[in-house]
C-alpha atoms as one frame of an Amber mdcrd trajectory, in Angstrom:
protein
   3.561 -78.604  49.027   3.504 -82.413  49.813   6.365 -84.137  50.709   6.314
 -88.145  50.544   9.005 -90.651  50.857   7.009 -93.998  49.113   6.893 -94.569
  45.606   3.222 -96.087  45.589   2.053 -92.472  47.900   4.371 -90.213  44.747
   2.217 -92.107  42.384  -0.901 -91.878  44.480  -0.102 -88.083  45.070   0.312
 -87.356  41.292  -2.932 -88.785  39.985  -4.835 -87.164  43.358  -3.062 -84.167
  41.561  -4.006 -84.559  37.824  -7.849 -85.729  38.821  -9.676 -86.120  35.755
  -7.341 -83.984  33.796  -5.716 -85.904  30.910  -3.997 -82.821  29.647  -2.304
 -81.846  32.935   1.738 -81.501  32.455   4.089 -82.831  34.943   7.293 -81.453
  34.920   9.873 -82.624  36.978  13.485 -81.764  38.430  15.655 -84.545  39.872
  18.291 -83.615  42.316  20.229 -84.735  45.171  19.382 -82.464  47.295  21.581
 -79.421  49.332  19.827 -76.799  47.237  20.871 -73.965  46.057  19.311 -70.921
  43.511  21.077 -73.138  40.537  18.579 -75.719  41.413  15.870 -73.142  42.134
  16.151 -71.857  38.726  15.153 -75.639  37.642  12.362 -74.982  39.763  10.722
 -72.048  38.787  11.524 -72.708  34.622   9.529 -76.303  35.572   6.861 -73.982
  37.588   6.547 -71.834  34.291   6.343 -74.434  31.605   4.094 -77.181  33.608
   1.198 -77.357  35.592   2.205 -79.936  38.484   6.180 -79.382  39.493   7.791
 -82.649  40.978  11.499 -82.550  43.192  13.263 -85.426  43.774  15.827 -85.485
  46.602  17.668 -88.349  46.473  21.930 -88.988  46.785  21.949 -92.024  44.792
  24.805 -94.527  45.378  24.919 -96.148  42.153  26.652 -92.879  40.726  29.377
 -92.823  43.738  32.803 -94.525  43.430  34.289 -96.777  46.350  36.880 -93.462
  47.008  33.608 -90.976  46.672  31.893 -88.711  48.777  28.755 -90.660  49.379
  28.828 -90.380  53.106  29.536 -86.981  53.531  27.835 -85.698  50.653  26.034
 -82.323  52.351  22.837 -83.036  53.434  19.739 -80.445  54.453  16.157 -81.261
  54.151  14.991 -79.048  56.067  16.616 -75.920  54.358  15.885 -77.820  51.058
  12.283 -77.668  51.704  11.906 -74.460  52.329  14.217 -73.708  49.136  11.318
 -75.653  46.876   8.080 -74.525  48.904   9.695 -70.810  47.730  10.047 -72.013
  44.336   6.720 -73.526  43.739   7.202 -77.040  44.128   3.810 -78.965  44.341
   5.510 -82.387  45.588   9.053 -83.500  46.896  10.194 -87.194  46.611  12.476
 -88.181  49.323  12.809 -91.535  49.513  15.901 -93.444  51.621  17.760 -95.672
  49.940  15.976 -98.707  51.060  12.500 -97.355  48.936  15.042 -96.907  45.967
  17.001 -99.948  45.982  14.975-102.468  48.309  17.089-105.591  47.178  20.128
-106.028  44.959  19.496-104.345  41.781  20.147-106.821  38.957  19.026-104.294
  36.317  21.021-101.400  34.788  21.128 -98.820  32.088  23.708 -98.413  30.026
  24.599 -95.298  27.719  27.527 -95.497  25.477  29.415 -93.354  23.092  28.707
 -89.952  25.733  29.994 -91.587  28.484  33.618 -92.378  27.531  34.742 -89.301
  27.901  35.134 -86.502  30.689  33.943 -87.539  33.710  33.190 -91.042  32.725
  36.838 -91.388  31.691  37.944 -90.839  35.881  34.632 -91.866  37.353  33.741
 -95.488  35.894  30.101 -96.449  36.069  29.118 -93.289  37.485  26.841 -92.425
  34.346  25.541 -95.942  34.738  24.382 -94.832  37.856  23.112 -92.110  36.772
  20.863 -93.834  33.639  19.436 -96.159  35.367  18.592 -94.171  38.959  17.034
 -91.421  36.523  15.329 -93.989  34.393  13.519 -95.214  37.667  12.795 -91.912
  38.518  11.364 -91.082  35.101   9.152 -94.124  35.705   7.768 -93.379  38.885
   6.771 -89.982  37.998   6.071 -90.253  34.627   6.622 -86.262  33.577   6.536
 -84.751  30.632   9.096 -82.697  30.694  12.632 -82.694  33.015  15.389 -79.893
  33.915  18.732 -80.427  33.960  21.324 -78.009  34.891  23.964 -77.069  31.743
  26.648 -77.026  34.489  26.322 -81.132  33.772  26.220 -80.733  30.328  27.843
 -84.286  29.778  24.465 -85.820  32.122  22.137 -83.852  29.912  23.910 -85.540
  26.871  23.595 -88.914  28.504  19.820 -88.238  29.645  19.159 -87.084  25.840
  20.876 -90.535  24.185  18.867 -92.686  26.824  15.462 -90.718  26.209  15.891
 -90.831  22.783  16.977 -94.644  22.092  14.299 -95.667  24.663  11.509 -93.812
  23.046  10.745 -92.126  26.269   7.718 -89.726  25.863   9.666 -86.631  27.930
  11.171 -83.667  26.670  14.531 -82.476  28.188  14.781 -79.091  28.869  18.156
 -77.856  29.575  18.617 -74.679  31.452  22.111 -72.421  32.178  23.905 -72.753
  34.299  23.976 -70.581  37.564  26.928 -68.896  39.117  28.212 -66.423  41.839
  28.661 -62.866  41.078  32.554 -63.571  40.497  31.779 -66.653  37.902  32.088
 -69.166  40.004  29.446 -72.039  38.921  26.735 -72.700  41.710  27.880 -76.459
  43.172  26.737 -78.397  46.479  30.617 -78.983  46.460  31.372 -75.502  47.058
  31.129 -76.089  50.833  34.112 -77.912  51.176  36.482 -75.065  49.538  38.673
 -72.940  51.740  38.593 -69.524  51.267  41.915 -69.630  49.304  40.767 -72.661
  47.391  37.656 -70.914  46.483  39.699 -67.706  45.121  41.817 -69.845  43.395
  38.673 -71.588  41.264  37.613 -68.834  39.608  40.341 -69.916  37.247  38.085
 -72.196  35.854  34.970 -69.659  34.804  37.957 -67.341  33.536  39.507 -70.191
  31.126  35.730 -70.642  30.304  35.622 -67.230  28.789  39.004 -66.906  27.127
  38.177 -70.462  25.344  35.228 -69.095  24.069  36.706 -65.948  22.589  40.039
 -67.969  21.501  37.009 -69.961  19.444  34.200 -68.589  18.522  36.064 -64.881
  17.367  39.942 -66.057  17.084  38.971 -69.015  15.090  42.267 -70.675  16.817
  41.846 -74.484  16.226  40.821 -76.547  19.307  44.322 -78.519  20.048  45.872
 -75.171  20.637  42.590 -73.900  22.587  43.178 -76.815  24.793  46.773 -75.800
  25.241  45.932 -72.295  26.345  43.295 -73.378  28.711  45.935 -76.183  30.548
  48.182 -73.061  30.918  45.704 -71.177  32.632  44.491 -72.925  34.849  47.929
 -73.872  36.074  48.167 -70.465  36.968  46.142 -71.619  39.992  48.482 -73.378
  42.026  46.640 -75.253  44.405  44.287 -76.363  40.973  45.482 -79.891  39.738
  43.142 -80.832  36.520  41.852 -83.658  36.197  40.836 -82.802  32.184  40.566
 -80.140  29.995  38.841 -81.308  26.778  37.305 -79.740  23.619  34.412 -81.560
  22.380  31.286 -82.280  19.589  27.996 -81.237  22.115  25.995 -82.875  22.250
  28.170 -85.965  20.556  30.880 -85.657  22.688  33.160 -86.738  19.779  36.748
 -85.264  19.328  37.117 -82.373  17.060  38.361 -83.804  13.849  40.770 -81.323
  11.975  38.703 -79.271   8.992  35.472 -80.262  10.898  32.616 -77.310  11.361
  30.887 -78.835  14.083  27.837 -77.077  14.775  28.603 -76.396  19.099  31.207
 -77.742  20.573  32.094 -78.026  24.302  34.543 -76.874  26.819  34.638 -78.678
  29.601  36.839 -78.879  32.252  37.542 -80.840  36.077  39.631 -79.689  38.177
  40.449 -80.431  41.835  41.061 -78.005  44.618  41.964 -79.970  48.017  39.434
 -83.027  48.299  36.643 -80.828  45.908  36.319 -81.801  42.313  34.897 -78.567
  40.599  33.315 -79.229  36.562  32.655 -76.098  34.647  31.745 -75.793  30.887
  31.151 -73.664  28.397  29.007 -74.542  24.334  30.293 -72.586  21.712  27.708
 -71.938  19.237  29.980 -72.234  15.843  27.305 -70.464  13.298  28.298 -70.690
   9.851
């Protein structure tokens, strides 16, 4: 496994890699790093389906808000290494910020329509952080295919639109999303729970799963779905939501009455303490 922190040495180090092969595959799996089997899961689906696997580790400020974790958003190369050298990774970008952003950046993608809503509605210009810091990346590396976690199912909408309306040659493969053995979604943020705090979130796997039956078998329409699930989760005391919202995937457009959507979305935010948790669920609607 290589690790390099330039851009010109990534590029360098992927055509060393591909040698004469025009048909070689990269696949590639951008993260921020702190990894955990969620991401490994990326990993190894990339190490399956492509023959040269590419990591990024890279906490991109663009994405953070002026009252965001940036600075004390966990941190462990070393560990993470040894997480992707397990997993089959054949290079890992880690550039600082400086390689990234080495002036003022005047340029900046844009996604609208699946931004709006969820966490763009409480975290303005974080998806235009993410766009264009994943449309560099994409650049750089030039892969054919990319994994995304389903845990950010509203990111893998947003890569999707951008890929799509930009005529970007890369396939987007979205894979599930990982959890603990109680339901708890895999998250860097999990660190920062307490041990009450992180008994208390399981609420939000649990709502998950009653949603889904209230839906897909009950047939109960999504306003009152959305109900049920705010009255759950305030079960959890120490939880204070942030949204609860039922959802076109991968439109992300509200759930018009008489509709038959084919999937639709749960999705939910919900703070415990100082950690803002996102869970979600698709509902597969069949006929």
């Amino acid at each position: 496994m290589r690790v390099v922190k330039q851009i010109n040495e990534l590029r360098q180090t992927i055509k060393q890699l591909k040698g004469n092969q025009s048909d070689t595959s990269v696949g590639f799996v951008p993260t921020m790093g702190y990894l955990h089997a969620g991401h490994a899961s990326l990993m190894e689906a990339a190490r399956k389906q492509t023959d040269i696997v590419v990591l990024s580790i890279f906490v991109n400020p663009l994405q953070f808000g002026p009252n965001e974790d940036f600075d004390k958003y966990p941190r462990d190369h070393e560990r993470d290494l040894k997480l992707a050298e397990q997993a089959g990774v054949d290079i890992v970008f880690l550039p600082e910020v400086s390689e990234m952003y080495p002036r003022k950046i005047k340029t900046a993608v844009s996604v609208a329509g699946v931004t709006e809503r969820l966490c763009g509605a409480s975290r303005p210009g974080h998806f235009d952080g993410v766009a264009t810091v994943v449309s560099k990346l994409f650049n750089i590396v030039k892969p054919n295919k990319v994994f995304f976690g389903m845990k950010d199912a509203q990111q893998i909408a947003v890569i999707r639109q951008m890929v799509d309306d930009l005529n970007m040659d890369i396939t987007v493969v979205p894979c599930p999303t990982l959890r603990e053995e109680d339901g708890l979604a895999l998250s860097s943020r999990n660190v920062y729970l307490s041990a009450e705090e992180r008994k208390q979130a399981l609420v939000l796997s649990s709502s998950l799963r009653l949603a889904e039956q209230w839906i897909a078998t009950d047939r109960l329409p999504a306003d009152e779905v959305k109900e049920r699930v705010i009255r759950h989760i305030s079960e959890a005391p120490l939880g204070r939501i942030d949204y609860v919202e039922i959802l076109t995937y991968p439109g992300l457009e509200p759930v018009e009455s008489g509709a038959a959507p084919e999937s639709l979305i749960v999705a939910l935010a919900v703070k415990f303490g100082t950690t803002r948790l996102i869970d979600n669920v698709i509902v597969e609607m069949g006929s």
